[in-house]
C-alpha positions in Angstrom: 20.7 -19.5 -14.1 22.0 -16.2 -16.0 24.3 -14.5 -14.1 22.9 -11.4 -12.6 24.7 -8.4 -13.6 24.6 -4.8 -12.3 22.5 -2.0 -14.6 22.7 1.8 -14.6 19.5 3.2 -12.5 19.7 6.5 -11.0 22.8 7.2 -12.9 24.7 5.0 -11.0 25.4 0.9 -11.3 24.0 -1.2 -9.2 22.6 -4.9 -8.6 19.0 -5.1 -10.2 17.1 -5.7 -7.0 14.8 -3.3 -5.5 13.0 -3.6 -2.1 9.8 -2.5 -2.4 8.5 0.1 0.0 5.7 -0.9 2.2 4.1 2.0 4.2 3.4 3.3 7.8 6.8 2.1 9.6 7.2 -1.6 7.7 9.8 -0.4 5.0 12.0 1.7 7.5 15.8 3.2 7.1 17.1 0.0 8.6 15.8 -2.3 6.2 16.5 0.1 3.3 20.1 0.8 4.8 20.7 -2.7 4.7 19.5 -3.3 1.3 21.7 -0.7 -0.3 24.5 -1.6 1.7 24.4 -4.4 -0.8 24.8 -2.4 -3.9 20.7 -3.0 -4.8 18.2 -0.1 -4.0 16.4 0.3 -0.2 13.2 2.0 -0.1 11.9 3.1 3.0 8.5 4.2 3.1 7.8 7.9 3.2 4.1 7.4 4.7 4.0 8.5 8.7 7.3 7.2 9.1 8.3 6.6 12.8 10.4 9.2 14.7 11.8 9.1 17.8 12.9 10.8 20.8 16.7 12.0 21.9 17.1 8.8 23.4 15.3 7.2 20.2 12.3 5.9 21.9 9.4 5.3 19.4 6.9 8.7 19.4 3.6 6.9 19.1 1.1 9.3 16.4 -1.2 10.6 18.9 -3.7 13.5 17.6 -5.3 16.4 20.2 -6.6 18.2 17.4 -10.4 19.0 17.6 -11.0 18.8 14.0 -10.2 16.6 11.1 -8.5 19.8 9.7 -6.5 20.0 13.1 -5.4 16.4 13.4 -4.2 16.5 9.0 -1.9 19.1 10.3 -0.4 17.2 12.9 -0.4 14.1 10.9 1.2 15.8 8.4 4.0 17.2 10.5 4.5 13.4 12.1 5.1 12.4 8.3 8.2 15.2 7.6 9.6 14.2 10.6 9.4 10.7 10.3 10.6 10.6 6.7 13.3 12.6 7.8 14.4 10.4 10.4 14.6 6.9 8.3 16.2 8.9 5.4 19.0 9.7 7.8 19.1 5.8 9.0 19.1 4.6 5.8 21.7 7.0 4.3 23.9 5.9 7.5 24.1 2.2 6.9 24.1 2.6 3.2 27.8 4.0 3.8 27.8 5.5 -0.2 26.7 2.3 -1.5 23.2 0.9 -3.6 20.6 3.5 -3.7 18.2 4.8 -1.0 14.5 5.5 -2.2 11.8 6.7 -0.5 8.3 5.8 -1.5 4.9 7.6 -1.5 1.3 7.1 -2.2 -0.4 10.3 -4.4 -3.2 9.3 -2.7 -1.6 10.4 1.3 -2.9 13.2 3.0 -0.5 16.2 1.5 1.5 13.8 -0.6 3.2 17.2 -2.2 4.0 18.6 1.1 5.3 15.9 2.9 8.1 14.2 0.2 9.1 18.0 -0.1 9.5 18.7 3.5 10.7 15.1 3.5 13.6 16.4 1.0 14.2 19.5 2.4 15.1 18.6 5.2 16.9 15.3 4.4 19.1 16.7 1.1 21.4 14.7 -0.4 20.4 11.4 1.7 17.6 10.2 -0.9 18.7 8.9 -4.3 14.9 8.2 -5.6 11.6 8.6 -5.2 9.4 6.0 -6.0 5.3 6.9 -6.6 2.1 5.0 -6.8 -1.8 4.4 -5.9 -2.5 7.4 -8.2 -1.6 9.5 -11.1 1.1 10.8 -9.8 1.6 14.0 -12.4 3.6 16.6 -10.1 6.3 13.6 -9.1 8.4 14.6 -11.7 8.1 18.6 -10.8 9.1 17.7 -7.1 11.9 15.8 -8.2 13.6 18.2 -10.3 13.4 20.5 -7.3 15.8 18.7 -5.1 17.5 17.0 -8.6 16.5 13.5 -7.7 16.0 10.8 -9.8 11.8 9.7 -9.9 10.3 6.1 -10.3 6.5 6.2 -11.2 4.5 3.0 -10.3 2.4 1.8 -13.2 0.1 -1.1 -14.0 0.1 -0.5 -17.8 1.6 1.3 -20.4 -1.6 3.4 -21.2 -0.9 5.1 -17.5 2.5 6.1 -18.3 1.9 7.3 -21.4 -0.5 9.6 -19.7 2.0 10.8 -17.3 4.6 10.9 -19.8 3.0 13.3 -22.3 1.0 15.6 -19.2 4.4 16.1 -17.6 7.4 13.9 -17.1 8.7 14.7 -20.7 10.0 17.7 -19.5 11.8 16.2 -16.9 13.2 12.9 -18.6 16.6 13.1 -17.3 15.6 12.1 -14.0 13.3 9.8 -14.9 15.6 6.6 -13.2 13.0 4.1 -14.1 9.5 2.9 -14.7 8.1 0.5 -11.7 5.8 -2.0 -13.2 3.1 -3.3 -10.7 1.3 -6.2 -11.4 -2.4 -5.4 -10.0 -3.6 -9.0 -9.3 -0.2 -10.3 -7.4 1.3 -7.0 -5.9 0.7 -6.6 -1.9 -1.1 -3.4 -0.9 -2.9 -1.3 -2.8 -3.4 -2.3 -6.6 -3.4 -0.8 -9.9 -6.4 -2.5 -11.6 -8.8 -0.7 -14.2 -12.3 -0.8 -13.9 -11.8 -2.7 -17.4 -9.7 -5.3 -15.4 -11.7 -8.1 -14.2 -9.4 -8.6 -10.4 -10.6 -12.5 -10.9 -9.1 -12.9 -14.1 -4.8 -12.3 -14.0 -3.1 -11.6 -17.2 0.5 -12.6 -17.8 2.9 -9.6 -17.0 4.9 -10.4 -19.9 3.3 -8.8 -22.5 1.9 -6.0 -20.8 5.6 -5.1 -20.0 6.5 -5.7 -23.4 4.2 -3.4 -24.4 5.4 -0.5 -21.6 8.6 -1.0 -23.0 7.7 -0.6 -26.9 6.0 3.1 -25.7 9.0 4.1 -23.4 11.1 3.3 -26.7 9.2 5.8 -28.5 9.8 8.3 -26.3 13.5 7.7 -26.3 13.7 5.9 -23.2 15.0 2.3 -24.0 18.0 2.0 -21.9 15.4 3.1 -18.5 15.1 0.2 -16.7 11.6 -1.5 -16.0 10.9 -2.0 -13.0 9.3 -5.2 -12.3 7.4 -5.9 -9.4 4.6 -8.4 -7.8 4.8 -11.6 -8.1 9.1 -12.2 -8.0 10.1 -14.7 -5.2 12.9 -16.9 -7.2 14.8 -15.0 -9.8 15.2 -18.1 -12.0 11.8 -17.8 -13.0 12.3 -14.8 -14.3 15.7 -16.1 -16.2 13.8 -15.3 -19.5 13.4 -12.1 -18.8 16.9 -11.0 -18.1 19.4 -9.8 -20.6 15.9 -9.9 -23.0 16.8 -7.0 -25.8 12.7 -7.0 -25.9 12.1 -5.7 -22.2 15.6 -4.3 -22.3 17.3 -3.6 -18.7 15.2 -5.1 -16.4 15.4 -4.8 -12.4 12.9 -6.9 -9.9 11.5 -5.5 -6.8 10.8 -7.9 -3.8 8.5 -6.4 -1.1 7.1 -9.5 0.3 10.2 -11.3 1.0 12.1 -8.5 2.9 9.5 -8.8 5.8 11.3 -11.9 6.8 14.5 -10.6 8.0 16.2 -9.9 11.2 15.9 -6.1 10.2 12.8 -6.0 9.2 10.6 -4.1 12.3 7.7 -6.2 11.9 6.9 -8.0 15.3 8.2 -11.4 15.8 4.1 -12.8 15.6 4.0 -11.8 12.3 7.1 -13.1 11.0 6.1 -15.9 12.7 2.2 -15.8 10.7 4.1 -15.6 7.2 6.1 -19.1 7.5 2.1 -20.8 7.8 0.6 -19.1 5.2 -1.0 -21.1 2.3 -2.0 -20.4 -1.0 -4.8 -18.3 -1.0 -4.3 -16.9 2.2 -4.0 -13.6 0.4 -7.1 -11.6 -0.4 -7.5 -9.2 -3.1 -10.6 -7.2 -2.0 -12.0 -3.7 -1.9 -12.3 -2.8 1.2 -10.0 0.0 1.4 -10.9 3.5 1.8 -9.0 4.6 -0.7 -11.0 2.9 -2.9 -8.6 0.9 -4.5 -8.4 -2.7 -4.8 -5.7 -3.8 -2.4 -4.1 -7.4 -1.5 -3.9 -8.7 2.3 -3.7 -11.6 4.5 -7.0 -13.3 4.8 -7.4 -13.1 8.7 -9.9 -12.4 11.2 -9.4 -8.5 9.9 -10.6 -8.9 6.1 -13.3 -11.8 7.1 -15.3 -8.9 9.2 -14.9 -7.0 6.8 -16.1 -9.6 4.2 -18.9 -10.8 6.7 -20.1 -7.5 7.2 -20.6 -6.5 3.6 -22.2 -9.3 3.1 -24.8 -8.4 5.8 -26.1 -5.8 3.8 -29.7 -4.9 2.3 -30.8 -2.0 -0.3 -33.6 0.0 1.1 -35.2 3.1 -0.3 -36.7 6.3 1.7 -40.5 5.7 0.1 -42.3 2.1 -0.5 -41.7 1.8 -4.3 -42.0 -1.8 -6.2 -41.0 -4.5 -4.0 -39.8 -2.4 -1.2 -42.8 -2.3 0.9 -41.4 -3.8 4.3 -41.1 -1.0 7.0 -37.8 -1.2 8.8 -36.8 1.3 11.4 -33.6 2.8 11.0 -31.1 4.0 13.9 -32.4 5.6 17.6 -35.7 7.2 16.0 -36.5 4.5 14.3 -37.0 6.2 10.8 -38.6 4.1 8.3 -37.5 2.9 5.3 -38.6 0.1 3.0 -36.8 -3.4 2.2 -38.4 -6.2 0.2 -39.6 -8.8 2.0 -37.3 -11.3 1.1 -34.4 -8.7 2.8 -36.8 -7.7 5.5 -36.8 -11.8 6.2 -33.0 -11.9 5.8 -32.5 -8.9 8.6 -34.9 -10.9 11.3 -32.1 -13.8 11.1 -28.9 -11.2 11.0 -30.6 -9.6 14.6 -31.7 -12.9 16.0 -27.6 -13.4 16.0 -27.0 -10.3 17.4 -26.2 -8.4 14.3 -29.1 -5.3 15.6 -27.4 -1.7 14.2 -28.7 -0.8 11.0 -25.5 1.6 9.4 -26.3 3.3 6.2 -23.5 3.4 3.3 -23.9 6.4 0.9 -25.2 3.8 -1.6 -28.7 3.3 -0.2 -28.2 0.3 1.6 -27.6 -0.5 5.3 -25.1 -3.0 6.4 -25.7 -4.7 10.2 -23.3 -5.3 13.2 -23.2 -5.8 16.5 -23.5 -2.6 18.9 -20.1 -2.9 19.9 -18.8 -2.4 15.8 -21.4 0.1 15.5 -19.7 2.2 18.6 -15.6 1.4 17.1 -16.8 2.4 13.5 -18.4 5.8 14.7 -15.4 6.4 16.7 -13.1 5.8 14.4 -15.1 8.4 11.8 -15.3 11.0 14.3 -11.8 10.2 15.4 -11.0 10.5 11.5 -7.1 12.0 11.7 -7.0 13.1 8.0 -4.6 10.2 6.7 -6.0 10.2 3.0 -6.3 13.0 0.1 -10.0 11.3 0.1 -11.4 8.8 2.5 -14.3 7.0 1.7 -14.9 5.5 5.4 -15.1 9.1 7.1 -15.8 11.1 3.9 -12.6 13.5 4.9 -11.0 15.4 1.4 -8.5 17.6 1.9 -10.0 20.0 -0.8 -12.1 22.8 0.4 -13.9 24.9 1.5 -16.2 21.4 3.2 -13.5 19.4 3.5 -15.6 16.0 2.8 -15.9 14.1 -0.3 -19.8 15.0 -0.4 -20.9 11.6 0.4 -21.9 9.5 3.3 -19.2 8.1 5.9 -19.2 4.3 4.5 -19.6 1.7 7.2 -18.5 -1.0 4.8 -14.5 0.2 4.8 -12.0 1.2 7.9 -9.7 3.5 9.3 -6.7 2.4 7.9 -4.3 4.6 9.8 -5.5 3.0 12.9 -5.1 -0.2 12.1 -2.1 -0.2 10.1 -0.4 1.6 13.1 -1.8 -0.8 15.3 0.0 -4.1 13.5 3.2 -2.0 12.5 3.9 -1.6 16.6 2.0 -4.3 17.8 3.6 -7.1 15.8 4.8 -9.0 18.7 1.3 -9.6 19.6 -0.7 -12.5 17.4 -4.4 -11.4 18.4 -2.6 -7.7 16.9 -2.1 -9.6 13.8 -5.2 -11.6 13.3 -7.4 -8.1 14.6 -5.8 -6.1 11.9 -4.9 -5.4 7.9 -1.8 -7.4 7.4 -0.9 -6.5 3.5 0.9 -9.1 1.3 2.3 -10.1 -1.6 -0.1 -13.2 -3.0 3.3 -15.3 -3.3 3.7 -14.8 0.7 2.2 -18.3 1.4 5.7 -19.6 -0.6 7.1 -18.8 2.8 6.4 -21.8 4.4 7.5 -24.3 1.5 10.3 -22.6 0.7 13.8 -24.4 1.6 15.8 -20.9 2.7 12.9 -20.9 5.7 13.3 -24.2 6.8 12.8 -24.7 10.6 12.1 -21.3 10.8 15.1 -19.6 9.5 15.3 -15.9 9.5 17.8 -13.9 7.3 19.5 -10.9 7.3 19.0 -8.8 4.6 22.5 -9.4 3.8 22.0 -12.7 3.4 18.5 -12.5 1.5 20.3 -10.3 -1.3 23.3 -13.2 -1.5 20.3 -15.9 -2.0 18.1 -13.7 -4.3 21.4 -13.1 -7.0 21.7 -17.3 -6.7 17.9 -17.4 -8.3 16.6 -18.3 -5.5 
């Protein structure tokens, strides 16, 4: 195994190993404390971060708003103040050393206003800021505000020559380095194209190589590529290190810090990720972002998967085949299936499945009356989380403040149920219930030998093992 030497990011050296950021309360300043504390970069997420009390009890996100308008607000003052707060952990236990970055999704609810409330009120604690799920084109503008260094997250080199030549050449100083994603292994939300077939994953190799070639175009060999999804055992990557091709290469882990004694994920979960197997982890798009995204195949996702499967096109007249009358919701409005759907509903009823929901793609998906009453609650309870939501149809454009389409039945409220399993870890019905992102290498977990009989890390000790290769 190469030796694994320190590289200039962020204008500083460090070791090239970068915890991914992994949103709403998993990445927090503890985790991303630790990390830097040994000399690699912690990110904490910067997406409704936890705050706390003056005698640092947890303040759960509770909304009184009466509008969606009213609760974004509040949401968005829960994410300064939280962002805030784990900057100020994380800069504490980093004691000068490492980096600390905080990440983002473009895609939050007031993305813009919370990282710059986020740095305004935390300057001089964050080193980086690290960007994805989107095009994020103003990063680099915010950045040079508070004279931070920015790290965009990219799935190809045709996205970052976008950014690049819209806006970040005029702020390439700070550019500290290029994270590149891989769509089909990363956890959370992915990067894939609607020319990228999610069942079909290319090698990383030469899609890096061929970042690389652009950034050298633009003068930007000696930024480091960020490479992340799929890294568990560095030695698999020895090829890739020291490689004048790719040039300085650093690897982000974001499944593998989970499994620490810092980490705040509930002792349940850590628990779930040392029986994982391969496959466990689901690349589906469910989210309402309306990205692809990568999670733990549990109770959660097969609901969702079951669900959309119980679904039927209809249309408002009988035209061709669609002559079967089918009444639709309290009034009983008809619409017209085929008969061959009209069949397939009579079984989906008989088993209980009786409300008819309709998607703002012509179609009506059936559940049970008591999923019908949490996925209307949940839209009306909608607290603003996204820029656009596709399950409540919230935007947080105006003057209507909706995406102009129907609330979709088929997705969630992610907010709720990501808060739900980032508090309720302890609790294993909490983590089967609800959407439990991963990595697609998690399931190595439980046949790797650094886990045997259930061995927890520190993060201390992860970043020791990790520089070994393995």
């Amino acid at each position: 195994m190469k030796a694994i030497n320190a590289i200039r990011m962020g204008g500083v050296e460090v070791l090239p190993v970068v915890e991914g950021g992994k949103g709403v309360a998993i990445s927090n300043g503890i985790s991303a404390g630790h990390w830097a504390a040994g000399s690699g970069v912690g990110t904490f997420s910067a997406v409704n971060a936890d705050s706390y009390d003056d005698d640092g009890t947890w303040i759960p996100q509770l909304y009184h708003g009466r509008t969606r308008r009213d609760r974004h607000e509040e949401l968005i003052a829960y994410a300064i103040r939280g962002g805030i707060t784990q900057a100020r952990r994380a800069y504490e236990i980093a004691a000068g050393k490492g980096r600390v970055h905080a990440n983002i999704l473009w895609e939050m609810a007031g993305a813009e206003r919370v990282i710059t409330g986020v740095l305004e009120g935390a300057r001089g604690l964050i080193n980086g800021l690290t960007c994805g799920a989107g095009m994020p084109y103003r990063l680099s503008e915010i950045a040079s505000k508070f004279g931070v260094h920015y790290y965009p997250i990219v799935s190809s080199a045709r996205a970052f020559n976008a950014l690049w030549k819209r806006a970040y050449h005029k702020a390439a100083a700070l550019l500290g380095g290029v994270v590149y994603e891989d769509p089909w292994l990363a956890g959370g939300h992915n990067g894939l194209s609607n020319t990228e077939d999610p069942q079909k994953p290319e090698d990383p190799y030469p899609r890096v190589h061929a970042l690389r070639k652009l950034m050298r175009e633009f003068g930007l060999g000696d930024t480091p590529i960020i490479m992340a999804g799929g890294v568990w055992w560095l030695e698999e990557w020895e090829d890739w290190i020291d490689n004048p091709e790719l040039g300085p290469i650093a690897f982000q882990f974001g499944t593998r810090p989970l499994l620490t004694q810092e980490s705040p994920i509930g002792d349940a979960w850590k628990r779930r990720l040392l029986t994982l197997k391969e496959g466990d982890v689901f690349l589906n798009h469910f989210s309402p972002t309306g990205f692809y995204s990568s999670a733990v195949n549990n109770g959660f996702i097969r609901e969702l998967r079951e669900r959309n499967e119980r679904q039927v096109a209809y249309t408002t007249e009988p035209v061709g085949e669609h002559v079967a009358e089918f009444g639709v919701g309290p009034r009983k409005r008809i619409v017209f299936l085929t008969q061959p759907d009209a069949e397939r509903v009579r079984a989906w009823e008989a088993e209980g499945f009786i409300e008819a929901l309709r998607t703002p793609d012509s179609t009506l998906v059936f559940v049970t009356p008591e999923k019908a009453n949490e996925i209307l609650a949940d839209q009306t309870a909608c607290m603003a989380c996204l820029s656009q939501c596709r399950f409540s149809n919230w935007s947080q454009e105006g003057p209507d403040y909706t995406t102009g389409k129907k609330a979709d039945p088929r997705s969630f409220c992610i907010q709720k149920t990501l808060q739900t399993i980032g508090h309720s870890g302890n609790d294993a019905a909490a983590v089967e219930d609800n959407l439990m992102f991963s990595g697609h290498n998690a399931f190595r977990f439980g046949s790797d030998p650094f886990y045997s009989n259930g061995y927890v890390p520190t993060v201390r000790q992860l970043v020791e093992r990790i520089l070994t290769g393995r």
